[in-house]
N, CA and C atoms as an extended XYZ file, in Angstrom:
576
Properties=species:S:1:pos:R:3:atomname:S:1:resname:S:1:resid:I:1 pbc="F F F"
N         0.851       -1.160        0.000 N   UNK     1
C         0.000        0.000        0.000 CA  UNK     1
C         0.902        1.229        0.000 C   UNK     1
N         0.911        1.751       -0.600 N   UNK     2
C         1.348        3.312       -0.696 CA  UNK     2
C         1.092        4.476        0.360 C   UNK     2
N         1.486        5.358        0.090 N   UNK     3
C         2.213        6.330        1.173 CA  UNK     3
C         0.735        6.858        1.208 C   UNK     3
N        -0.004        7.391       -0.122 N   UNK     4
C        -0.829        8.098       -0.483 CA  UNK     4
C        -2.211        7.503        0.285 C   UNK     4
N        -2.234        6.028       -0.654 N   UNK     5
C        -3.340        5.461       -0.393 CA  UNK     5
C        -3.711        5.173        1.577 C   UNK     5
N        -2.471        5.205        2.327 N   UNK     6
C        -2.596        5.033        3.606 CA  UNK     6
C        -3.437        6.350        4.437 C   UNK     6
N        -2.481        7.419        3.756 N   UNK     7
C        -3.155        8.619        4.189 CA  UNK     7
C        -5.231        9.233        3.934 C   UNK     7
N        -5.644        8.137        2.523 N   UNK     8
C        -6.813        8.295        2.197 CA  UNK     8
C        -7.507        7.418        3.228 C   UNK     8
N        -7.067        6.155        3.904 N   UNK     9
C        -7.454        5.335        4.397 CA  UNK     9
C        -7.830        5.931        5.817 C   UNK     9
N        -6.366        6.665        6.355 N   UNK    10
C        -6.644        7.373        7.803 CA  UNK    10
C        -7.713        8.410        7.728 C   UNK    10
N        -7.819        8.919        6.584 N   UNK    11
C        -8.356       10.821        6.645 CA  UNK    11
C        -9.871       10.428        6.704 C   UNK    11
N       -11.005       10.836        7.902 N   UNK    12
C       -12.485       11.038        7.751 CA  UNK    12
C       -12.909       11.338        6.550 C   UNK    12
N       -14.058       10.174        6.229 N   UNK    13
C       -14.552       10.904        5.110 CA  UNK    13
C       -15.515       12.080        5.717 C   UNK    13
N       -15.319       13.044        4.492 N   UNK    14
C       -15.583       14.142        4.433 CA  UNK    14
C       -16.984       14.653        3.489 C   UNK    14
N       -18.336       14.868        3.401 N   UNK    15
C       -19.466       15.037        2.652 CA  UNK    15
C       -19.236       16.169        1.919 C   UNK    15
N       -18.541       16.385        0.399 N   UNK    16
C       -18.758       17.315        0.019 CA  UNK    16
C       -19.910       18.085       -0.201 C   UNK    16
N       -20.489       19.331       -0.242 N   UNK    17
C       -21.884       20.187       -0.535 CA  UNK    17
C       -21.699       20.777       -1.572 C   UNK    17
N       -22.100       20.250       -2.508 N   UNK    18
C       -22.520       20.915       -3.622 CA  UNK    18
C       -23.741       22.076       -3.714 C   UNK    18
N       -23.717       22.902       -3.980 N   UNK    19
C       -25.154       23.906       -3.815 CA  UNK    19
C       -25.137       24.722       -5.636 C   UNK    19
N       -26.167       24.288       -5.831 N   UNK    20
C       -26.362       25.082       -7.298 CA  UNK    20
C       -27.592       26.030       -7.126 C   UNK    20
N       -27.353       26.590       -7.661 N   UNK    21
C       -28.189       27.752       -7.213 CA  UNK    21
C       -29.733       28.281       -8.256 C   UNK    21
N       -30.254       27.420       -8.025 N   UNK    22
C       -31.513       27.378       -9.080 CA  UNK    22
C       -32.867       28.155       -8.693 C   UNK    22
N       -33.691       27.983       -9.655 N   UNK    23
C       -34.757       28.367       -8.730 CA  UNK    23
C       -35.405       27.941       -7.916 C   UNK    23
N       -35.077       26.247       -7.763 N   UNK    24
C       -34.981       25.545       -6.292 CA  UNK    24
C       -33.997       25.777       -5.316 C   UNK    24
N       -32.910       27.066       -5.469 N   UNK    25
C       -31.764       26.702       -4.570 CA  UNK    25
C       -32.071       27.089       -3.031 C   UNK    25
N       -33.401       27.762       -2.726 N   UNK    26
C       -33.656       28.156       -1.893 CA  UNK    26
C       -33.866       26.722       -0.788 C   UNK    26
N       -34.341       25.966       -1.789 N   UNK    27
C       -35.111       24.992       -0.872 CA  UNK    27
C       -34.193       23.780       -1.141 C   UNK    27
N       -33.291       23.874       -1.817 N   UNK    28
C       -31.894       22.506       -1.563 CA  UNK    28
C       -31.024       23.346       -0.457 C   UNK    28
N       -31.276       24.466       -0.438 N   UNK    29
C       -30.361       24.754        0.866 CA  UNK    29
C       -30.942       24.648        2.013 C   UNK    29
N       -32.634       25.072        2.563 N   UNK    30
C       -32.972       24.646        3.167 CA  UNK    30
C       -32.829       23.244        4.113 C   UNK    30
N       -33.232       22.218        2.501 N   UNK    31
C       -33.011       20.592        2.549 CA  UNK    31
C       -31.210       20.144        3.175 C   UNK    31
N       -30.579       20.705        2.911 N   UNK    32
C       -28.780       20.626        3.202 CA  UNK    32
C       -28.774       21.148        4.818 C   UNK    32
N       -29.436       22.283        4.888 N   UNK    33
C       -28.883       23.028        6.337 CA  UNK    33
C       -30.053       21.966        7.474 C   UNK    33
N       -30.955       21.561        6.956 N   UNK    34
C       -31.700       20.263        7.964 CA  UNK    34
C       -30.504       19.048        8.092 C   UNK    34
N       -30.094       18.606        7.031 N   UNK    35
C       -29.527       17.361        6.761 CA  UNK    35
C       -28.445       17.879        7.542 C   UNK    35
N       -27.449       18.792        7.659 N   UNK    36
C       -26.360       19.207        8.710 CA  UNK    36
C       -26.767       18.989       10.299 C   UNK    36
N       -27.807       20.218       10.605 N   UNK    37
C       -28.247       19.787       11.590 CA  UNK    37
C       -28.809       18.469       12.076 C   UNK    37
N       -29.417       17.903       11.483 N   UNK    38
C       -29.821       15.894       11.997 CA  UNK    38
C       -28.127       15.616       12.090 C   UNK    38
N       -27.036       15.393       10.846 N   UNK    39
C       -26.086       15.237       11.309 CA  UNK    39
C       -25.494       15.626       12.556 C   UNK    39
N       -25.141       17.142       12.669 N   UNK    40
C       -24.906       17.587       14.097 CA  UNK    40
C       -25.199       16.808       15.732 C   UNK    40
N       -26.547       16.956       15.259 N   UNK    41
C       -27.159       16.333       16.900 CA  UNK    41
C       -26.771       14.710       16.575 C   UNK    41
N       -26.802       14.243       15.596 N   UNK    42
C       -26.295       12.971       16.396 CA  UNK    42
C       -24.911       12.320       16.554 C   UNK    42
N       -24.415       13.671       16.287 N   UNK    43
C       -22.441       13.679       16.491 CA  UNK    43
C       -22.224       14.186       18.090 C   UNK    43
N       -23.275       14.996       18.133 N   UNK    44
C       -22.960       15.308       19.707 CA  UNK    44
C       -23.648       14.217       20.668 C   UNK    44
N       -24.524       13.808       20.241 N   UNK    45
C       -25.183       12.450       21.340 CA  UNK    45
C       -24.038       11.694       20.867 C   UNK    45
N       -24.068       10.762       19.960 N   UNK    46
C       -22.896        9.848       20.007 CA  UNK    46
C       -21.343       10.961       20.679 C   UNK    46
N       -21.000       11.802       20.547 N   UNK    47
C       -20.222       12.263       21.452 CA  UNK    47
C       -20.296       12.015       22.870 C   UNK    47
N       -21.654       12.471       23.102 N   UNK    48
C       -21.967       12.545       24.596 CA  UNK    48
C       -21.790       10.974       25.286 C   UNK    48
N       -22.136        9.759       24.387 N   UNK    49
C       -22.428        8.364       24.491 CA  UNK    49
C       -20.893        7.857       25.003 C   UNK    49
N       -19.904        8.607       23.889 N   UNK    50
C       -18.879        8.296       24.505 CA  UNK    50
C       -17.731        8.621       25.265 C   UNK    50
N       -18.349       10.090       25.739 N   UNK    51
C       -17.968       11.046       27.201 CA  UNK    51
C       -18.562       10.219       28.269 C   UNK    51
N       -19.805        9.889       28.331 N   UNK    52
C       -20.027        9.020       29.379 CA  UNK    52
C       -19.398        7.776       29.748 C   UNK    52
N       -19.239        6.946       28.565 N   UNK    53
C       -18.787        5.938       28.586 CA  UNK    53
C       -17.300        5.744       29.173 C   UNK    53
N       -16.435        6.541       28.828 N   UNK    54
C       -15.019        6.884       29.539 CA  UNK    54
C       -15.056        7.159       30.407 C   UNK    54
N       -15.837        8.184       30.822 N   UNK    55
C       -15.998        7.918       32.389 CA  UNK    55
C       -16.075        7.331       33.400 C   UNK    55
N       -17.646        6.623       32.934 N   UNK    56
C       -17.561        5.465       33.658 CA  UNK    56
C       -16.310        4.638       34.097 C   UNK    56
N       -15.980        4.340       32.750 N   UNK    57
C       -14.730        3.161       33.096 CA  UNK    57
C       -13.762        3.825       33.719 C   UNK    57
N       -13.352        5.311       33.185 N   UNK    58
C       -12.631        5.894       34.394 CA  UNK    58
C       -12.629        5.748       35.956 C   UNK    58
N       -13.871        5.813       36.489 N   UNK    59
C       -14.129        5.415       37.553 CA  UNK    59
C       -13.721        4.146       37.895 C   UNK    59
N       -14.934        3.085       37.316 N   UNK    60
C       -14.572        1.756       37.345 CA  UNK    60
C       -12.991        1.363       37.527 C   UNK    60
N       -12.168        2.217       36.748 N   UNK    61
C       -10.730        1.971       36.799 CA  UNK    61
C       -10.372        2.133       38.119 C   UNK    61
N       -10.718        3.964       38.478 N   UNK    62
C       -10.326        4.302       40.248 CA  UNK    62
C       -10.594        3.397       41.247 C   UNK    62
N       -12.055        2.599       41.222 N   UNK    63
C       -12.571        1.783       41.551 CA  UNK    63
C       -12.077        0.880       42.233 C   UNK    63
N       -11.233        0.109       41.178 N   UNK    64
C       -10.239       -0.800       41.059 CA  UNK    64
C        -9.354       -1.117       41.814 C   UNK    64
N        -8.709        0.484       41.578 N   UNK    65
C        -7.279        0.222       41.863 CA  UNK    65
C        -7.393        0.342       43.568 C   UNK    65
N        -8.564        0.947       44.320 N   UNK    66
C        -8.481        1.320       45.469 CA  UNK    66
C        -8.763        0.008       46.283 C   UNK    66
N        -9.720       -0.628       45.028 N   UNK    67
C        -9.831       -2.369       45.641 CA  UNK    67
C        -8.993       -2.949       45.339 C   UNK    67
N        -7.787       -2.981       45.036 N   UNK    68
C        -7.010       -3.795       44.981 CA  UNK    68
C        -5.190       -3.140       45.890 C   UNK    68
N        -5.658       -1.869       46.368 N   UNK    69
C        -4.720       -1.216       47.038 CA  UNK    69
C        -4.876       -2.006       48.614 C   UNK    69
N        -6.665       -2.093       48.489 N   UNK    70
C        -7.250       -2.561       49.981 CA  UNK    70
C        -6.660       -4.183       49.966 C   UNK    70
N        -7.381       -5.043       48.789 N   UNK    71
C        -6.439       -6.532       48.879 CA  UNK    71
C        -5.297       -6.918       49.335 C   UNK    71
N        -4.460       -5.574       48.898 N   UNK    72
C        -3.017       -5.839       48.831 CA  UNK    72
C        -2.803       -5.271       50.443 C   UNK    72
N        -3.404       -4.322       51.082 N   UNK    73
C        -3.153       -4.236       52.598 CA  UNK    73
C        -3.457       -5.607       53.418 C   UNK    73
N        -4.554       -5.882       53.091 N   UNK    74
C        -5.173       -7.180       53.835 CA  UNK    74
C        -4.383       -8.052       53.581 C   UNK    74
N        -3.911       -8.441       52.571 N   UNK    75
C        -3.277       -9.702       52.422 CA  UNK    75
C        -2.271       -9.625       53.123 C   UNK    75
N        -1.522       -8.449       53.523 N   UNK    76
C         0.205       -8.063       53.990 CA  UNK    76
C        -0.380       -8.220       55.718 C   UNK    76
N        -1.262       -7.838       55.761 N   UNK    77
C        -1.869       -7.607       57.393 CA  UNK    77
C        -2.314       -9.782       57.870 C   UNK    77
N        -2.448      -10.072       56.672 N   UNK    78
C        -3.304      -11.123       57.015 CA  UNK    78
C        -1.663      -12.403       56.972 C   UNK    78
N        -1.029      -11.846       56.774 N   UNK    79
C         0.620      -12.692       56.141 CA  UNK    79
C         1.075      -12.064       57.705 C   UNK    79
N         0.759      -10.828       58.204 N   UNK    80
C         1.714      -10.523       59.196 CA  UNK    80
C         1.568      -11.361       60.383 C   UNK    80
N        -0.312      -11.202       60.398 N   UNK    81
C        -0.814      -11.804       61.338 CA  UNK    81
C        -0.942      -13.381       61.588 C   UNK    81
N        -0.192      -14.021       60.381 N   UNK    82
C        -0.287      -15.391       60.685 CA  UNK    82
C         1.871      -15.829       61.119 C   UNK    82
N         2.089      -15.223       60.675 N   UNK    83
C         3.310      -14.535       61.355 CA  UNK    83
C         4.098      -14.657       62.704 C   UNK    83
N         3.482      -13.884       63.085 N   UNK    84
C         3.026      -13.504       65.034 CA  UNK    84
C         2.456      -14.304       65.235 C   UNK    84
N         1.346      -14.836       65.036 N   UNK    85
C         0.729      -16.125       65.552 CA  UNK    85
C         1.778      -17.016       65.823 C   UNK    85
N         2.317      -17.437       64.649 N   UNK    86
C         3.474      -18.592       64.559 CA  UNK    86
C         4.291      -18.399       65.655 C   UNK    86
N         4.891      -17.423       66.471 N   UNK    87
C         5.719      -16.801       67.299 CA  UNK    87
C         5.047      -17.252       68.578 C   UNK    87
N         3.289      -16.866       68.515 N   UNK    88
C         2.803      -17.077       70.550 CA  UNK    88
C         3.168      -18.262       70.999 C   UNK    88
N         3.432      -19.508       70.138 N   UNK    89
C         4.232      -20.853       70.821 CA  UNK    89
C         5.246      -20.647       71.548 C   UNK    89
N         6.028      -19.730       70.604 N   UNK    90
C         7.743      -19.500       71.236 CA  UNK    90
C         7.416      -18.836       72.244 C   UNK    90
N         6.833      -17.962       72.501 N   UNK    91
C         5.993      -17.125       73.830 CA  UNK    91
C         5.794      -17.584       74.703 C   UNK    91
N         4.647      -18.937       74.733 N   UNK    92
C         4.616      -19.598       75.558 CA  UNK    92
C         5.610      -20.924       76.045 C   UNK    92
N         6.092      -21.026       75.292 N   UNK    93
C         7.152      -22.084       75.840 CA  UNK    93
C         8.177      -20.998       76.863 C   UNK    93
N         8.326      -20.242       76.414 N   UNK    94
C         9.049      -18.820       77.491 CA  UNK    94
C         8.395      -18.929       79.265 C   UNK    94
N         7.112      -18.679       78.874 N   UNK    95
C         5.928      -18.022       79.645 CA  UNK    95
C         6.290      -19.321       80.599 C   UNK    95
N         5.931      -20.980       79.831 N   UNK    96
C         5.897      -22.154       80.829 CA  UNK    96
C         7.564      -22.275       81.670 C   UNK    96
N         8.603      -22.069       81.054 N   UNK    97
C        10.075      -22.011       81.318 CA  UNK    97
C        10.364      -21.162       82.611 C   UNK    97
N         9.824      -19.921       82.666 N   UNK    98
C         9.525      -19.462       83.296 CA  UNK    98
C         8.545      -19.444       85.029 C   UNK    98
N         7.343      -20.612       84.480 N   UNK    99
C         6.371      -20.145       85.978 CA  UNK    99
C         7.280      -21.600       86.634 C   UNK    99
N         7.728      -22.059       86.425 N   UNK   100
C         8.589      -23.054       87.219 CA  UNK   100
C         9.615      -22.056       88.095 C   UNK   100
N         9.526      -21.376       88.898 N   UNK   101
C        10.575      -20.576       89.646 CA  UNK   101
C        11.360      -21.279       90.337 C   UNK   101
N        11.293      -22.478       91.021 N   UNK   102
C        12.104      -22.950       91.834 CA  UNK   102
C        13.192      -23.485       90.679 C   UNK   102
N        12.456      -24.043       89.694 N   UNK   103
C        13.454      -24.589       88.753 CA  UNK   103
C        14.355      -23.068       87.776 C   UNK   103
N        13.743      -22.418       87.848 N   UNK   104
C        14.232      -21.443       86.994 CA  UNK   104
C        15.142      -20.756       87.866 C   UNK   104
N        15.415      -20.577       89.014 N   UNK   105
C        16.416      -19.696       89.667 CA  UNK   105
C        17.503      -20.842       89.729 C   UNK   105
N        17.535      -22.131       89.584 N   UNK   106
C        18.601      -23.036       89.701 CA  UNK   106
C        19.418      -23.118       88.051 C   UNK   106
N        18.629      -22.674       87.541 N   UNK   107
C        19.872      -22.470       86.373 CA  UNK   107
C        20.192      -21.494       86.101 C   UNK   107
N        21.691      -21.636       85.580 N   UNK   108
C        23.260      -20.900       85.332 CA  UNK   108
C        22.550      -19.568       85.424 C   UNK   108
N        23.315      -18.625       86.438 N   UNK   109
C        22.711      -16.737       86.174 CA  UNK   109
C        22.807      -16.387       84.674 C   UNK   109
N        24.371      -16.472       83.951 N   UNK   110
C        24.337      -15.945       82.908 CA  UNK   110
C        23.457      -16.673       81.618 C   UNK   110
N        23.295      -17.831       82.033 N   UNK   111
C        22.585      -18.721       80.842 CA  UNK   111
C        21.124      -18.073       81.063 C   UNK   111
N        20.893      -17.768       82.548 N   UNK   112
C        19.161      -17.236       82.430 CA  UNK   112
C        18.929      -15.838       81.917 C   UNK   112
N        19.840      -15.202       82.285 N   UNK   113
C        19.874      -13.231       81.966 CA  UNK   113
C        20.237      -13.963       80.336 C   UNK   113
N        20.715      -14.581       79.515 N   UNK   114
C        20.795      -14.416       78.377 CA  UNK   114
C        18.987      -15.168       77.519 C   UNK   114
N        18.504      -15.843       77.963 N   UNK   115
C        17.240      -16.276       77.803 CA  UNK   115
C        16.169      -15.473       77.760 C   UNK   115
N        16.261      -14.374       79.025 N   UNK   116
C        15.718      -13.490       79.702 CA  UNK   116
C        16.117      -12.459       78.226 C   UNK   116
N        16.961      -12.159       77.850 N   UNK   117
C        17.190      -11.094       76.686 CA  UNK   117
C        16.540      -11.423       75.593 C   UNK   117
N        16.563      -12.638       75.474 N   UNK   118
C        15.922      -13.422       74.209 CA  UNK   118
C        14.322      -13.039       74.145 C   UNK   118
N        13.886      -13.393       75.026 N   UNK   119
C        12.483      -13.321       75.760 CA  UNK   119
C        12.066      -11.454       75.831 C   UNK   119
N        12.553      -10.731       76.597 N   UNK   120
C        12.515       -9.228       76.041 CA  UNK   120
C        12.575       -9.055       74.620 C   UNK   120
N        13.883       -9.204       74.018 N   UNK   121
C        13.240       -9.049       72.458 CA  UNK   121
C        12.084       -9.685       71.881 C   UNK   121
N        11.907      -10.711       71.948 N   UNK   122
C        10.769      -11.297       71.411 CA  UNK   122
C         9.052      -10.082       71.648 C   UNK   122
N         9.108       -9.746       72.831 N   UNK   123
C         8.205       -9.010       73.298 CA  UNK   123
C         8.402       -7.941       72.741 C   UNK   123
N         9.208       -7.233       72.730 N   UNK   124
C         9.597       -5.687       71.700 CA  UNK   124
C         9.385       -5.995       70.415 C   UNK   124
N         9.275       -7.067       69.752 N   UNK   125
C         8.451       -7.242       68.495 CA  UNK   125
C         7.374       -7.490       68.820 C   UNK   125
N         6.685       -7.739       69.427 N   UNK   126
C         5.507       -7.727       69.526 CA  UNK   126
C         4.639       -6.486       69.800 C   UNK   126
N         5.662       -5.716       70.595 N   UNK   127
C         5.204       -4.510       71.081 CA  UNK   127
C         5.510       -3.248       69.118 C   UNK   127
N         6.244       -3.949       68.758 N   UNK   128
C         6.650       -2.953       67.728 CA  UNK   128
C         5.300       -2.752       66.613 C   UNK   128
N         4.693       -4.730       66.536 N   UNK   129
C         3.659       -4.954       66.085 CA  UNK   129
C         2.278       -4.512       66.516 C   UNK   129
N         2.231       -3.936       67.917 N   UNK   130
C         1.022       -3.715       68.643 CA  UNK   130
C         0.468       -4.582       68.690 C   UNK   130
N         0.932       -5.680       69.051 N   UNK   131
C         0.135       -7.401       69.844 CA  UNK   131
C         0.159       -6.857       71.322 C   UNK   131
N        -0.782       -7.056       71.739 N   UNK   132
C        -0.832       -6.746       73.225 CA  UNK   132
C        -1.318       -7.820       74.100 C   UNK   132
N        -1.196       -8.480       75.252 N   UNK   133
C        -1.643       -9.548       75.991 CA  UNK   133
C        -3.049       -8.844       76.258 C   UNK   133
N        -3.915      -10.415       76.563 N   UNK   134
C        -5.299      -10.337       77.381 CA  UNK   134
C        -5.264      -11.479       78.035 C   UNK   134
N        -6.494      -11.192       78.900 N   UNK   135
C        -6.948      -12.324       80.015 CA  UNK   135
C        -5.941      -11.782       81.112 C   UNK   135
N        -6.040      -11.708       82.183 N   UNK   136
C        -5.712      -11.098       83.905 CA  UNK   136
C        -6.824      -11.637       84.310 C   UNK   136
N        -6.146      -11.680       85.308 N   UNK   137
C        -6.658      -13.004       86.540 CA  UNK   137
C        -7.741      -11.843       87.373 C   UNK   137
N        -8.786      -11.369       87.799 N   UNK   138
C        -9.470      -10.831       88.700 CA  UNK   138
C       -10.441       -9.921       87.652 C   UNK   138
N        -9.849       -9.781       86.132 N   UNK   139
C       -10.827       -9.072       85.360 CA  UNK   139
C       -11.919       -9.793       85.171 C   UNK   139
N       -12.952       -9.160       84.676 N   UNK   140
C       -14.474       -9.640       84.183 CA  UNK   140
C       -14.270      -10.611       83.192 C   UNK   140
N       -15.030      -11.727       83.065 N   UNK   141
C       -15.109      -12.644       81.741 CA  UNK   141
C       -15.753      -11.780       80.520 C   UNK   141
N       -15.146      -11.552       79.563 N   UNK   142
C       -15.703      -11.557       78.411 CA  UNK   142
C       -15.650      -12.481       77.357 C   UNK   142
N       -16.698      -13.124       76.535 N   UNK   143
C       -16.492      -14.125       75.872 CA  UNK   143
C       -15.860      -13.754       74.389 C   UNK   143
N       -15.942      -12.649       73.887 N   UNK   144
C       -15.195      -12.083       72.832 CA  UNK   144
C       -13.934      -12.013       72.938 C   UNK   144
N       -12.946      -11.937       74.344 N   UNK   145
C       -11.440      -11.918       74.326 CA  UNK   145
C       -11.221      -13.179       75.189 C   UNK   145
N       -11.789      -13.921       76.015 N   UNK   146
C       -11.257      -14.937       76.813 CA  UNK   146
C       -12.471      -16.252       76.259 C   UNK   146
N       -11.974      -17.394       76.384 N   UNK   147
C       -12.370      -18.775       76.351 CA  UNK   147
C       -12.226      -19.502       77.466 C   UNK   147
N       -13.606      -19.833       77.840 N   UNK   148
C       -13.751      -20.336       79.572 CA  UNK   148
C       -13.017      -22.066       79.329 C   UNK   148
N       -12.284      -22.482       80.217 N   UNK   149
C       -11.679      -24.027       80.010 CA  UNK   149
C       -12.810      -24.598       81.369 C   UNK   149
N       -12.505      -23.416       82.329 N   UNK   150
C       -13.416      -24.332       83.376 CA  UNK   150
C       -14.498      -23.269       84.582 C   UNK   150
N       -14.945      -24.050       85.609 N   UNK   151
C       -15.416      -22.677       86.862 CA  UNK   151
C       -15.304      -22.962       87.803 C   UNK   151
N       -14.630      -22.229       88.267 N   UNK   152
C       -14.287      -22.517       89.718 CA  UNK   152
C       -14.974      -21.956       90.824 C   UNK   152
N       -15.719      -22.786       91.587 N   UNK   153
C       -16.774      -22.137       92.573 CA  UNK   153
C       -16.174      -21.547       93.755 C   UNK   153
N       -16.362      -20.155       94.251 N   UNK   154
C       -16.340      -18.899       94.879 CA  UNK   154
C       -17.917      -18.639       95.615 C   UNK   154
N       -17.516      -18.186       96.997 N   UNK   155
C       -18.678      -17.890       97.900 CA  UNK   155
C       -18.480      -16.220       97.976 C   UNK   155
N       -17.799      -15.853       97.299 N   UNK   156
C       -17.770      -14.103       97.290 CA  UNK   156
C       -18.467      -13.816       96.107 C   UNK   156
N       -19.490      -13.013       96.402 N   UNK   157
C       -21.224      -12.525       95.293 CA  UNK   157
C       -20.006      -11.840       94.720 C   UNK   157
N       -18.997      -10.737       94.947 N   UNK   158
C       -18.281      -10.004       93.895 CA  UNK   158
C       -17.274      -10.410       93.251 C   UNK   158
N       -16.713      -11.739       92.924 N   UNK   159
C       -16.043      -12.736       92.449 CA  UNK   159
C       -16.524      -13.503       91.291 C   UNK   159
N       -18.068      -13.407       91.265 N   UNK   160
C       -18.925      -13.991       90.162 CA  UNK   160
C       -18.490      -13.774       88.831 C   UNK   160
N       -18.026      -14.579       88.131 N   UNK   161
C       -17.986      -13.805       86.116 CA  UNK   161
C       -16.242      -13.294       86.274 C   UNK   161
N       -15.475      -13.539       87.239 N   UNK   162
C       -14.517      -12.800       87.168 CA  UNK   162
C       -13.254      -13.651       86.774 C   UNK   162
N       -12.228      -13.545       86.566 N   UNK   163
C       -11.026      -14.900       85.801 CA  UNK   163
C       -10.395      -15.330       87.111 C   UNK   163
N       -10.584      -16.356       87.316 N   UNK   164
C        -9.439      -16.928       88.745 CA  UNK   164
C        -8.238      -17.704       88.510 C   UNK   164
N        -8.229      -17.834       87.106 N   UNK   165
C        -6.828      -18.343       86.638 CA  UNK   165
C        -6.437      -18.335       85.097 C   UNK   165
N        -5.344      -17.694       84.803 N   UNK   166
C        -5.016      -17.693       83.180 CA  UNK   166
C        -4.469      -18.667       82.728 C   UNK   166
N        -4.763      -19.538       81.847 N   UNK   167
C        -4.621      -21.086       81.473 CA  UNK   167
C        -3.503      -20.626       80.433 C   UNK   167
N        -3.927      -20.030       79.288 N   UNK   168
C        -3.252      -19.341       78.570 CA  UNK   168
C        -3.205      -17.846       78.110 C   UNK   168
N        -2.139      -17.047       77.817 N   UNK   169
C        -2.504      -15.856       77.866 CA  UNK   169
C        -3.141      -15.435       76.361 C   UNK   169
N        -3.845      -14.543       76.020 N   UNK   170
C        -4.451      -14.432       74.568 CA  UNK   170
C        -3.792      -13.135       73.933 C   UNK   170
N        -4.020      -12.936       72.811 N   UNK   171
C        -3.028      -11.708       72.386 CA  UNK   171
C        -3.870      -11.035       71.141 C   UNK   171
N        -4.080       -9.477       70.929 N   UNK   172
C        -4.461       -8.948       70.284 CA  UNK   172
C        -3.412       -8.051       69.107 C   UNK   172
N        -4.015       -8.064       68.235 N   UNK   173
C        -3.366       -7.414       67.285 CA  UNK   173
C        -4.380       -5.947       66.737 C   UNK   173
N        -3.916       -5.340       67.453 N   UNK   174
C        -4.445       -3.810       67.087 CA  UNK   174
C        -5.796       -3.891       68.282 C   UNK   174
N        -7.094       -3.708       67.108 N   UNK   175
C        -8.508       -4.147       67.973 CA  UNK   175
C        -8.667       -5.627       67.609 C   UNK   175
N        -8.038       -6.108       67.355 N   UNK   176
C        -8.440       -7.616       66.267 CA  UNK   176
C        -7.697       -9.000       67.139 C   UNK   176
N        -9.001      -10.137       67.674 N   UNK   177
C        -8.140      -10.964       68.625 CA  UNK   177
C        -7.547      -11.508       67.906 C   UNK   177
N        -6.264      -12.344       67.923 N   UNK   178
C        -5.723      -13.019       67.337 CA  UNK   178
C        -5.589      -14.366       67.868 C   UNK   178
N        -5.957      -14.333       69.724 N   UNK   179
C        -6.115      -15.644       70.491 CA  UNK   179
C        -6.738      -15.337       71.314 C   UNK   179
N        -7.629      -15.799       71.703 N   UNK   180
C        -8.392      -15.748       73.179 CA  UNK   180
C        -7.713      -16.227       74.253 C   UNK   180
N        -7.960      -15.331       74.990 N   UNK   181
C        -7.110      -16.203       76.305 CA  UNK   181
C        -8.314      -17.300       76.992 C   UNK   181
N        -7.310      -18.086       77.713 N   UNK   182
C        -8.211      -19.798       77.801 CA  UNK   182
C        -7.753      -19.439       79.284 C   UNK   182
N        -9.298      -19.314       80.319 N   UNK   183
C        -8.817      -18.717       81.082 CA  UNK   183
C       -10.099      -20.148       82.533 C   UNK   183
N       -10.295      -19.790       83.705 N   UNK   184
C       -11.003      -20.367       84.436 CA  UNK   184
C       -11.679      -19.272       84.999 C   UNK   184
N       -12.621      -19.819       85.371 N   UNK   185
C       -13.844      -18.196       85.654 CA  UNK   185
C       -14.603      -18.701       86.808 C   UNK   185
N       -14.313      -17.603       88.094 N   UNK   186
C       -14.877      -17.913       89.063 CA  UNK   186
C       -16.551      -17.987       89.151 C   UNK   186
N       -17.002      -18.738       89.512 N   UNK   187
C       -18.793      -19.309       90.111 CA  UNK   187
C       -19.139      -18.857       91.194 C   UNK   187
N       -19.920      -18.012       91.057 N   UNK   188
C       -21.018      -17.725       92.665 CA  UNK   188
C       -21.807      -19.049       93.274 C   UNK   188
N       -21.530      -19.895       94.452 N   UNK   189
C       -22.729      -20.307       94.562 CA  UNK   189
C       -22.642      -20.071       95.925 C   UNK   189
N       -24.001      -19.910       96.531 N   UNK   190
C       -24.401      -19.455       97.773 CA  UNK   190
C       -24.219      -20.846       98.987 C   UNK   190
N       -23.562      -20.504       99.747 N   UNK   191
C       -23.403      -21.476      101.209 CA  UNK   191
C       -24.894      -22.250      101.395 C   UNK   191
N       -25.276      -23.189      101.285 N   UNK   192
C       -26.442      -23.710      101.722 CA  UNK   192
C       -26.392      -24.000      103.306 C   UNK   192
């Protein structure tokens, strides 16, 4: 194809107007300046058809990308948080190493202060993460942050609903539980 013929191919066709000027020319011009206008209006609706239409998808595009800005947070939040999870084992194997005191003051000072460092860092990531512990022993039961294992019956009316022992500790990530603490929950029952 030629240089020429490409350029005829790109270029709009174009309606030449012929106007002869007769003693009908009044009314072929008439007939021409209607036929422009019908043309006109439906260059600007189909214009308008596809001003809207870009739009839309413009949007639809913004749309998009803000849902998939949000995916891509969640997924990084949801990778972090399985993460840290993986870690509350190492936590608690700390936590159990630990409530053994008689056994824990009998080994080596420097072997324990170096464990003990281990154990602080571990927590400063957690703290860096904003994981925070739940479940304390004398707070109120709530069933949204703690998981009852058992009940332990109490003759004090203001002891009722309250935690009398932390089984395990539970840990939050931001507002969001990540473990319930598994806790024992004191029972009112009255002296017969």
């Amino acid at each position: 194809m030629s240089d020429e013929e490409e350029k005829k191919e790109l270029e709009p066709e174009t309606e030449v107007l012929e106007f002869e000027f007769n003693e009908d020319g009044e009314e072929d011009l008439k007939k021409t300046l209607k036929k422009l206008r019908a043309d006109l209006k439906a260059c600007k609706a189909e214009k308008e058809e596809y001003l809207t239409g870009w739009q839309k998808e413009r949007a639809d595009f913004i749309n998009y990308k803000k849902q998939e800005d949000d995916r891509r947070a969640n997924f990084s939040e949801s990778i972090r948080e399985r993460i840290l999870t993986r870690f509350l084992t190492v936590l608690d194997s700390f936590n159990m190493a630990f409530a053994n005191k008689d056994a824990w003051s009998k080994v080596d000072e420097n072997w324990r202060k170096g464990i003990e460092h281990i154990y602080a860092q571990l927590n400063n990531i957690f703290e860096e993460y904003d994981i925070k512990e739940i479940g304390k022993e004398g707070e109120d039961f709530d069933p949204n942050i703690h998981q009852s294992i058992d009940m332990t019956p109490t003759d004090k009316k203001e002891d009722n609903h309250k935690i009398s022992e932390v089984i395990q500790k539970g840990y939050k990530l931001g507002d969001r539980v990540i473990r319930a603490a598994r806790v024992n929950v004191f029972e009112y029952k009255e002296n017969e």
